[in-house]
DRENDO-1510 file (C-alpha; in Angstrom, 1 decimal, always signed):
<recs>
REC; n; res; u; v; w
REC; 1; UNK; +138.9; +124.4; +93.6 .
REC; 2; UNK; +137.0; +121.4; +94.6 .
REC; 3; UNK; +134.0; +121.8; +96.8 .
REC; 4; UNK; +134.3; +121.0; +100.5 .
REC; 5; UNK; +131.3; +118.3; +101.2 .
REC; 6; UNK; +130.7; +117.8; +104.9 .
REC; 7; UNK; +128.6; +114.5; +105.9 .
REC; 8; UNK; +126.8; +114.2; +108.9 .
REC; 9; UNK; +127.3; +110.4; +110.5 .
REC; 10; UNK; +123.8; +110.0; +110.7 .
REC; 11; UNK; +122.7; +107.9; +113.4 .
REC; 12; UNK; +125.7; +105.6; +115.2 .
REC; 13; UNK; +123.3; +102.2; +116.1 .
REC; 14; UNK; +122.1; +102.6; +112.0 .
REC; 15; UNK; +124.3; +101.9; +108.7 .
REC; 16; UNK; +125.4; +106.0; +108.2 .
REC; 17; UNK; +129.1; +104.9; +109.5 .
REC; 18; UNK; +129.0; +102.2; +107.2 .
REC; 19; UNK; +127.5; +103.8; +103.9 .
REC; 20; UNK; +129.7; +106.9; +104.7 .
REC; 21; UNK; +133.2; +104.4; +104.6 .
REC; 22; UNK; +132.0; +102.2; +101.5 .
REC; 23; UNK; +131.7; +105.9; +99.6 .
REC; 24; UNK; +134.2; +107.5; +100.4 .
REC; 25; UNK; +136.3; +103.9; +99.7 .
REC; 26; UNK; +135.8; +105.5; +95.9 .
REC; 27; UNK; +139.1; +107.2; +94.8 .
REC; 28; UNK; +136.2; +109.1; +92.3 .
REC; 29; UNK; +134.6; +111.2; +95.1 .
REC; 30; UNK; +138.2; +112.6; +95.9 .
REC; 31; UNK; +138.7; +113.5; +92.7 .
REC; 32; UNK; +135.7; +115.3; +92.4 .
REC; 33; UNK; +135.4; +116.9; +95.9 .
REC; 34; UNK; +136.7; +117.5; +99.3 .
REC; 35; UNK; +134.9; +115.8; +101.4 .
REC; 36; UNK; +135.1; +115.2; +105.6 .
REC; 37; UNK; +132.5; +113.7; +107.7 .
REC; 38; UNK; +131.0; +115.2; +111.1 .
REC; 39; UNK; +129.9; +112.2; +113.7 .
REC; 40; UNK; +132.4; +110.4; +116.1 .
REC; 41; UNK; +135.7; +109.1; +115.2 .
REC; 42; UNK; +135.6; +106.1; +117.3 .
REC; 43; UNK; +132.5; +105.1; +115.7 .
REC; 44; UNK; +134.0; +105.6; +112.5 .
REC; 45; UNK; +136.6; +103.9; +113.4 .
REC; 46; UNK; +134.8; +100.6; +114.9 .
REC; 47; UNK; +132.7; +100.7; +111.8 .
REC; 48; UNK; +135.9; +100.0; +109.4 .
REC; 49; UNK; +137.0; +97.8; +111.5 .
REC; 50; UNK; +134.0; +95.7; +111.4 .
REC; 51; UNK; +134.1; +96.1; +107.1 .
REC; 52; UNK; +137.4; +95.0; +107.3 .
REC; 53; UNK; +138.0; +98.5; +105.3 .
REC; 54; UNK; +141.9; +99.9; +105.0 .
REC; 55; UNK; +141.1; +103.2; +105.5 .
REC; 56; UNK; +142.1; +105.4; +108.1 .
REC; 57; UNK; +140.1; +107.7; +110.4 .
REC; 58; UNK; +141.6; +110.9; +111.4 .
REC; 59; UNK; +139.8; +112.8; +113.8 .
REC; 60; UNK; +139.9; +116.4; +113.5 .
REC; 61; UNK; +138.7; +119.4; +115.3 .
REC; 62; UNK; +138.5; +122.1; +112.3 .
REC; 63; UNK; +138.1; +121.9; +108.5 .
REC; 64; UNK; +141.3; +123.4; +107.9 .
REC; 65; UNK; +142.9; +120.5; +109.8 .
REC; 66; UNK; +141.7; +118.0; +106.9 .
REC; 67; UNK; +143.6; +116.2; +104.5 .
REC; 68; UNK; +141.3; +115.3; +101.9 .
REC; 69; UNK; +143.3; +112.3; +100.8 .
REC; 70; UNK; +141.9; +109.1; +99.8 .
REC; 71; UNK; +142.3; +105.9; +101.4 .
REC; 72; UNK; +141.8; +108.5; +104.9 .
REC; 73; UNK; +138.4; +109.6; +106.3 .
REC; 74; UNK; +138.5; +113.3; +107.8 .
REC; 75; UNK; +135.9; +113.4; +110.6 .
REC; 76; UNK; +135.3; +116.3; +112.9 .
REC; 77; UNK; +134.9; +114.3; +116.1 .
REC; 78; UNK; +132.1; +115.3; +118.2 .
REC; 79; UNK; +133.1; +112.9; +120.7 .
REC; 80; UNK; +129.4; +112.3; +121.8 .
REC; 81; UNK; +129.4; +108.3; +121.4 .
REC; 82; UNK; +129.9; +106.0; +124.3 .
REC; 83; UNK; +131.2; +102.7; +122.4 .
REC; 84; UNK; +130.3; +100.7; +125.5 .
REC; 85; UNK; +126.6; +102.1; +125.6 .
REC; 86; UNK; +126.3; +102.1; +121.9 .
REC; 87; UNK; +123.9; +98.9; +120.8 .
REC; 88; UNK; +123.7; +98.8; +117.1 .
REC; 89; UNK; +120.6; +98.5; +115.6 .
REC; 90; UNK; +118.7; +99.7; +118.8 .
REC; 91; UNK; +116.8; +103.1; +119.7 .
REC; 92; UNK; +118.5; +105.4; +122.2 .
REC; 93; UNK; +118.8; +108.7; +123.5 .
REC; 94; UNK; +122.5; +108.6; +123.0 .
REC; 95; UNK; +122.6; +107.8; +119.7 .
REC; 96; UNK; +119.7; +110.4; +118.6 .
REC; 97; UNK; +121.8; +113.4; +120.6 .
REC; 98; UNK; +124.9; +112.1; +118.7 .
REC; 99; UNK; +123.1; +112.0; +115.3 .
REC; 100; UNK; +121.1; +115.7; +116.0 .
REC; 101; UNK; +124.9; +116.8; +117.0 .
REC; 102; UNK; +126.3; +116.0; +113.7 .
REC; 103; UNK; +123.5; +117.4; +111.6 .
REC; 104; UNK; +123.8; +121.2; +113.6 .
REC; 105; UNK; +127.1; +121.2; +113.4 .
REC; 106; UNK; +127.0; +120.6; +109.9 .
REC; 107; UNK; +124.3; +123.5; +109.2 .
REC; 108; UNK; +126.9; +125.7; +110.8 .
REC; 109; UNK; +129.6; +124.8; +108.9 .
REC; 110; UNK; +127.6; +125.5; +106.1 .
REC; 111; UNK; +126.3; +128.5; +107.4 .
REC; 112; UNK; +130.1; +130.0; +108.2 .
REC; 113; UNK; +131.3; +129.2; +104.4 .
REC; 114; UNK; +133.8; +126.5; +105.6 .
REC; 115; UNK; +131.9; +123.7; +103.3 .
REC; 116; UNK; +130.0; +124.2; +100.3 .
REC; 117; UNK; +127.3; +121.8; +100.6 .
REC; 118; UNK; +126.1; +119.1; +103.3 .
REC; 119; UNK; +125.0; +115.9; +102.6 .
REC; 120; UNK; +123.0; +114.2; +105.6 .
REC; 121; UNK; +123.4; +109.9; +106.6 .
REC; 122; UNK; +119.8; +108.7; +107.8 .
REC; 123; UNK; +118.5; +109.4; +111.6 .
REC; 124; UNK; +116.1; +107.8; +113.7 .
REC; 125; UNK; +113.7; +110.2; +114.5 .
REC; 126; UNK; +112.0; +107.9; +117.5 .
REC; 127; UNK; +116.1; +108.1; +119.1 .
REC; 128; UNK; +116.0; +112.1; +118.0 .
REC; 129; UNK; +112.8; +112.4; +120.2 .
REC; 130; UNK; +114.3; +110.6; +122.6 .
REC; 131; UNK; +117.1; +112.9; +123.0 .
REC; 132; UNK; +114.6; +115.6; +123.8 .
REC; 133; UNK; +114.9; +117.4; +120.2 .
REC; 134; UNK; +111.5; +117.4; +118.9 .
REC; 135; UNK; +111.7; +117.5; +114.8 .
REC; 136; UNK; +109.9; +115.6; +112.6 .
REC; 137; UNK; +112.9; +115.3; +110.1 .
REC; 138; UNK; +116.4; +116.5; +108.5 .
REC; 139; UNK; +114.5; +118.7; +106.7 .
REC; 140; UNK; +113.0; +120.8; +109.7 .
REC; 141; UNK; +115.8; +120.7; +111.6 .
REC; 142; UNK; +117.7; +122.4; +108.5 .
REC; 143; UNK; +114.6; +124.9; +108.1 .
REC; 144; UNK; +114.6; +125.5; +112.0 .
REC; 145; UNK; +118.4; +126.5; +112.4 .
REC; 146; UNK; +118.4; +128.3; +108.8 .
REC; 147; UNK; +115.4; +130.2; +109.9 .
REC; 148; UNK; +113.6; +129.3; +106.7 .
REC; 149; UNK; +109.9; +129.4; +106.2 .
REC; 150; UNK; +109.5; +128.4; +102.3 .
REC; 151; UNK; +111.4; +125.2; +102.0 .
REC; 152; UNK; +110.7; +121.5; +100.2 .
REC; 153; UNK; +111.5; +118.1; +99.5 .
REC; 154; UNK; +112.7; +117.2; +96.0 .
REC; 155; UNK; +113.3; +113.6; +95.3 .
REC; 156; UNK; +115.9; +112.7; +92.5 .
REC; 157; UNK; +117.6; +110.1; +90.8 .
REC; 158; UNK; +117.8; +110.1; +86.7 .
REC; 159; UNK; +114.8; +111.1; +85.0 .
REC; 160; UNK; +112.7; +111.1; +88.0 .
REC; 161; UNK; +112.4; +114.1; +90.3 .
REC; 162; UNK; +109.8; +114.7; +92.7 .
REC; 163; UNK; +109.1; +118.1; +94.9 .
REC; 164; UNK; +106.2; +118.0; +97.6 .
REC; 165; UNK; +103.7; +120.4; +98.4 .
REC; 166; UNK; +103.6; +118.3; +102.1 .
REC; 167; UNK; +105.4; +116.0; +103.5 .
REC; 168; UNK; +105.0; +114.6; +107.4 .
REC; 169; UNK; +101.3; +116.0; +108.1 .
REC; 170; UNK; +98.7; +113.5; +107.9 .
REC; 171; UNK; +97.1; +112.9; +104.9 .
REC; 172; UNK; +93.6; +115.4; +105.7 .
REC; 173; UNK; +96.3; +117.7; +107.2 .
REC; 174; UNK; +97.9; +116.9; +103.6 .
REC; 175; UNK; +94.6; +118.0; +101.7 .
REC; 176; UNK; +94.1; +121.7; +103.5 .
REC; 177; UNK; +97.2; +122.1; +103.1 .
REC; 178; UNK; +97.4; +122.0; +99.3 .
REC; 179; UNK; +96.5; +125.8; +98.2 .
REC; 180; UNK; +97.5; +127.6; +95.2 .
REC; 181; UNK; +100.1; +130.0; +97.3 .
REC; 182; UNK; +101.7; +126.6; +98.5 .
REC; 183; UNK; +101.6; +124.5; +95.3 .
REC; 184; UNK; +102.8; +127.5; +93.3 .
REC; 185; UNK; +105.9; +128.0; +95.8 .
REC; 186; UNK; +107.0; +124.3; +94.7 .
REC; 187; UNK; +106.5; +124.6; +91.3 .
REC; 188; UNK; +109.1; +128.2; +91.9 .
REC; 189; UNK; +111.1; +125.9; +93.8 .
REC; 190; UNK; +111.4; +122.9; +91.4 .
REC; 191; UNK; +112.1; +125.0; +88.3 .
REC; 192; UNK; +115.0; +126.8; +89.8 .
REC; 193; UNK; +116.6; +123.4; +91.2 .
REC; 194; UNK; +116.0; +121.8; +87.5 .
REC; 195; UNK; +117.9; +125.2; +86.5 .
REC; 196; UNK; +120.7; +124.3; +88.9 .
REC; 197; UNK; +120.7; +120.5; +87.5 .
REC; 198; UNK; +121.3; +122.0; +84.0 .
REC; 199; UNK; +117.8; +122.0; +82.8 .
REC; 200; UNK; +117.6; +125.5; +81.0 .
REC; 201; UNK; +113.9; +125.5; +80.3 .
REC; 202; UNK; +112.6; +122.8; +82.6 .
REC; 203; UNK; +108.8; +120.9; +81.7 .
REC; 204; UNK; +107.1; +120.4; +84.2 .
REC; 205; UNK; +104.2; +118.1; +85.5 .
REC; 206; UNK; +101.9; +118.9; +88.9 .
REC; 207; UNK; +100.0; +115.8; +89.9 .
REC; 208; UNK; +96.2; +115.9; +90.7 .
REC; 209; UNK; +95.0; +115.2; +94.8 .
REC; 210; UNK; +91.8; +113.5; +93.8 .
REC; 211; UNK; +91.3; +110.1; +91.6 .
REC; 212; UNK; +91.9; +111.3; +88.0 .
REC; 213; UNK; +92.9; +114.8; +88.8 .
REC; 214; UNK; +89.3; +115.2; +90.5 .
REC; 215; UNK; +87.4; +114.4; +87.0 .
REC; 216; UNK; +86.0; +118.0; +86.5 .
REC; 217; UNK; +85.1; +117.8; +90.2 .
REC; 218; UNK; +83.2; +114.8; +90.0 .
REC; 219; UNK; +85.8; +113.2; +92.8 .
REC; 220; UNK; +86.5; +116.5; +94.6 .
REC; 221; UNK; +87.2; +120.1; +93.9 .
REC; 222; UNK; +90.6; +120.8; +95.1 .
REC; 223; UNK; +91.8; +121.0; +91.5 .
REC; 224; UNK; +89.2; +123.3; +90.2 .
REC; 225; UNK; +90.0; +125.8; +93.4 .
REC; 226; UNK; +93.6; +125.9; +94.5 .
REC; 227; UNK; +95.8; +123.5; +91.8 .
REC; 228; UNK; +94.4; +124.5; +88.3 .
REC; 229; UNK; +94.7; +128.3; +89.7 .
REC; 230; UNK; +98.3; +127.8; +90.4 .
REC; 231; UNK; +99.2; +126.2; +87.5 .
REC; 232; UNK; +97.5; +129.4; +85.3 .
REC; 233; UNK; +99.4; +131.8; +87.4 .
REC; 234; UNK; +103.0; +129.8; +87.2 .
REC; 235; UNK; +102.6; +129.5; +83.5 .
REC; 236; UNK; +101.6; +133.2; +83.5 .
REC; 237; UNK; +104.9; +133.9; +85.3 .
REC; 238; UNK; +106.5; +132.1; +82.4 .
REC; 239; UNK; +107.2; +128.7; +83.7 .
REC; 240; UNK; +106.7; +125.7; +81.6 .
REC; 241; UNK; +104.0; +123.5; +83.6 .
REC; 242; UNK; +102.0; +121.0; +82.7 .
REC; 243; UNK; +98.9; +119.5; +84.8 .
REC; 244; UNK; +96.8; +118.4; +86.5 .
REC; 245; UNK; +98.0; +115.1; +85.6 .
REC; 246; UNK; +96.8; +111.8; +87.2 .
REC; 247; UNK; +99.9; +110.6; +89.2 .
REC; 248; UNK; +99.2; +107.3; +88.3 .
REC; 249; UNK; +100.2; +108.2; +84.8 .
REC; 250; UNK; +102.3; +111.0; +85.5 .
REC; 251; UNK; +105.4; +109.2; +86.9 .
REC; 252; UNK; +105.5; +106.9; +84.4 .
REC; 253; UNK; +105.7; +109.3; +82.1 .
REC; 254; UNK; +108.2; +111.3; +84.0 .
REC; 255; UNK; +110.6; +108.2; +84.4 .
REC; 256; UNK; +110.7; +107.9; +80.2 .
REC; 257; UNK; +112.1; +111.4; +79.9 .
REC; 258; UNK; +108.5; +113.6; +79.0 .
REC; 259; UNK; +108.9; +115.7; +82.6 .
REC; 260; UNK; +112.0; +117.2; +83.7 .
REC; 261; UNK; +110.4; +116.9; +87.1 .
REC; 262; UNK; +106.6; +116.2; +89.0 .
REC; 263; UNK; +104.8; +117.7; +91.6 .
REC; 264; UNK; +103.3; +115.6; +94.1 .
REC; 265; UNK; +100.5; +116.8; +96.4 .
REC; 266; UNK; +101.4; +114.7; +99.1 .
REC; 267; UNK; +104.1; +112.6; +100.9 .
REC; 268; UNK; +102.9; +109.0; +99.6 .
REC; 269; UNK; +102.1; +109.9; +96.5 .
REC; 270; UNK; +106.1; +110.8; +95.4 .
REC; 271; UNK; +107.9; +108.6; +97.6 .
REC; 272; UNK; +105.8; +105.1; +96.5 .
REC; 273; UNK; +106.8; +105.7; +92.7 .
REC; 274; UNK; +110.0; +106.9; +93.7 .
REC; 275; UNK; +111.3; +104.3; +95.8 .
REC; 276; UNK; +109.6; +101.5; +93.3 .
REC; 277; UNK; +112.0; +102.6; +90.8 .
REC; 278; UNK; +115.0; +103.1; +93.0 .
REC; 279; UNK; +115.0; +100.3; +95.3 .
REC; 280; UNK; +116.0; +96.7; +94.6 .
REC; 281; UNK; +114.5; +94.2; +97.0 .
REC; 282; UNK; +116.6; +90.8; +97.2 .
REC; 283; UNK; +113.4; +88.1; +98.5 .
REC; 284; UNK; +116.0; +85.5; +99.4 .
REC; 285; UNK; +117.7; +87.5; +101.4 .
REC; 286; UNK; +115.0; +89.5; +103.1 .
REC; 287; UNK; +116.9; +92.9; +102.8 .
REC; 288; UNK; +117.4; +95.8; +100.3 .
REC; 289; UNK; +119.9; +95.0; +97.4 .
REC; 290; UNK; +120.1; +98.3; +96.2 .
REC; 291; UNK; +118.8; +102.1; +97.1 .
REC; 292; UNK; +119.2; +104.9; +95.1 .
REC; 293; UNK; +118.0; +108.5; +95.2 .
REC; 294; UNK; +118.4; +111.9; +96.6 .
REC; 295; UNK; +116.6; +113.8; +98.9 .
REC; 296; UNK; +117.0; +117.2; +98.3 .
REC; 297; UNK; +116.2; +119.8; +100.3 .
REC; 298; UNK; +114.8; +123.0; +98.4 .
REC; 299; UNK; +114.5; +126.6; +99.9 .
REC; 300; UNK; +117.5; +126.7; +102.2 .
REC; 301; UNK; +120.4; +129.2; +101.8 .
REC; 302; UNK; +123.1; +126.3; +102.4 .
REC; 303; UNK; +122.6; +122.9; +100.2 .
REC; 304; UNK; +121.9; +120.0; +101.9 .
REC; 305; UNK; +121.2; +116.6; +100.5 .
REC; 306; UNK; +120.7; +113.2; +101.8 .
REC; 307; UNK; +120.3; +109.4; +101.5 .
REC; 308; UNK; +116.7; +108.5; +100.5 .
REC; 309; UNK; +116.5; +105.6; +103.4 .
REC; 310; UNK; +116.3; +104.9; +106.7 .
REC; 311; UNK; +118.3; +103.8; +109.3 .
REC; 312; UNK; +118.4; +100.6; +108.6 .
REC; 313; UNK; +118.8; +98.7; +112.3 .
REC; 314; UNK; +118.2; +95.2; +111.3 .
REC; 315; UNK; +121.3; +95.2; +108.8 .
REC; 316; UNK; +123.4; +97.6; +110.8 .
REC; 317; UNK; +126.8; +95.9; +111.7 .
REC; 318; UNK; +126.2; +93.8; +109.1 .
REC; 319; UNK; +128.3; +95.3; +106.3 .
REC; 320; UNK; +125.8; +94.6; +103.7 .
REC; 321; UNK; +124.7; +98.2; +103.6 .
REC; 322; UNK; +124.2; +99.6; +99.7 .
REC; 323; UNK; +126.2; +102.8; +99.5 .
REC; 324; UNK; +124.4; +103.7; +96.2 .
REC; 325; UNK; +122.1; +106.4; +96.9 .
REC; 326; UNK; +125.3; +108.1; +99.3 .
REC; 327; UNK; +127.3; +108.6; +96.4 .
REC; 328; UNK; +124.1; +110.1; +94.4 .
REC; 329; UNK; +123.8; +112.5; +97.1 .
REC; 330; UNK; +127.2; +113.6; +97.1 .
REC; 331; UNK; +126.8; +113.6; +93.4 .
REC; 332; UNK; +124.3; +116.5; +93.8 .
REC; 333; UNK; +125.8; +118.2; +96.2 .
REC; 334; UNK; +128.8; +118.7; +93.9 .
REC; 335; UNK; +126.9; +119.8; +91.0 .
REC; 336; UNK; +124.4; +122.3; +92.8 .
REC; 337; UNK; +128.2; +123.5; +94.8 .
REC; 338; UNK; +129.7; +124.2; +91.5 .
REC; 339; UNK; +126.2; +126.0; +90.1 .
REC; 340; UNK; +126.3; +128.1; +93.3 .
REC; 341; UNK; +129.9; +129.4; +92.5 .
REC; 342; UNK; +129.2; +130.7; +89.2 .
</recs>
């Protein structure tokens, strides 16, 4: 049986409407998955129309109640969008209740067995605080109404694939938080997504905090005390880990094939290589030509994935939006679906 995907809208007044038509426009995805989207029909709907797209919307109520045919777009309408209120490209209240709407109700999909994975269209979290739900991110929200404590953010996209040990802190919030229990947990988690992904016997790179991986200590010690400990104990437990390696070597490295994934100590330090070799900036244009990547969101007893962008507001409407990294993220949802079935 293909795996049931269910796709949260992301935010109406961004591109998720618009990215989540131009994907499932490819008869491939059908014949790889079953896939439905959970948002509002009527924005759906005024999204194709603006594309121009042939498809059809057809609002449902209940996953049984999809078709899963191509050329129609099953959405489990939340009815939560005012179209006359709804300004693209522009914060709101509305639109961040309608986008926190369609991620929860997507967790409990997930969480009742009636899809096998989730993937996740971008939010505006200044519109999700608006609406009064106080989250920093998709992936606390997932971690909040999973009731997970141990959870993380993998990057991927080809060769390159990046877990954190933080994410939204600051960055001296970033630097206490980088102990040997926590960077060990990622390396755990890492090596048993790689495993997922097909990797039988992943190698694996953990990237220095300091300048040079600290330089013995000459530009800091939180290599000698909490990362260099870790490392020991995870290849003690039999992992296959490499490090501390200078990040500014280490992703290069990784994107040639020598890692089958990185550690990074910090939220900067994965995204900036990450999006550098996933993004495509057109100058003449003034807008993104192409975005690629996964965000991946380890630790969670359901699957989730997600676009590796924003909301986009200054192109949404526009129908200009790359749906690229969507169909990598449904990508990886139906591989890790399939690897949780065996």
């Amino acid at each position: 049986m293909k795996p049931i995907i269910g796709i949260s809208m992301g935010d109406p007044a961004g591109i998720g409407p618009e990215i989540c038509i131009k994907a499932l426009s490819n008869a491939s995805v059908y014949e790889r998955c079953q896939p439905l989207v959970v948002g509002d029909a009527e924005v759906m709907r005024q999204a194709a129309k603006t594309m121009h797209s042939t498809v059809k919307i057809n609002p449902i109520q209940l996953v049984r109640e999809a078709v899963f045919v191509h050329g129609t777009i099953d959405v489990i309408d939340l009815k939560n969008v005012v179209l006359s209120e709804l300004r693209l490209g522009e914060v709101s209240a509305m639109s961040g209740n309608a986008a926190f709407e369609a991620v929860r109700k997507v967790i409990d999909l997930a969480l009742a067995e009636e899809v096998d994975a989730t993937v996740t269209a971008p939010i505006n979290k200044e519109s999700i605080h608006k609406a009064g739900h106080k989250f920093s991110g998709h992936t606390e929200i997932y971690a909040h109404f999973t009731d997970t404590t141990k959870f993380a953010m993998l990057l991927a996209d080809e060769n390159l694939r990046v877990i954190h040990a933080t994410t939204h802190v600051s960055l001296r919030r970033a630097c206490d938080l980088c102990t040997k229990a926590r960077v060990l947990e990622v390396i755990s988690l890492l090596n048993d997504a790689c495993i997922q992904f097909g990797i039988s016997k992943p190698h694996i790179a953990v990237a220095g905090l300091n300048p040079h991986a600290g330089e013995n200590g000459l530009f800091g010690d939180e290599e000698i005390n909490e990362i260099i400990p870790a490392i020991l104990e995870a290849n003690a437990l039999g992992f296959d880990v490499e490090g501390p390696v200078p990040p500014d070597t280490m992703f290069v490295k990784a994107v040639q094939g020598k890692y089958d994934g990185c550690v990074a100590m910090y939220h900067d330090q994965g995204h900036i290589p990450f999006k550098l070799e996933g993004f495509q900036w057109d100058n003449e244009k003034q807008t993104m030509k192409s975005v690629k990547g996964v965000n991946i969101t380890l630790g969670l007893p359901i699957i989730r994935t997600s676009v590796d962008h924003g909301t986009a507001f200054e192109i949404a409407g526009k129908g200009i939006a790359s749906p690229d990294a969507m169909l990598v993220a449904i990508d990886y949802a139906i591989l890790m679906a399939k690897h949780r079935k065996k």
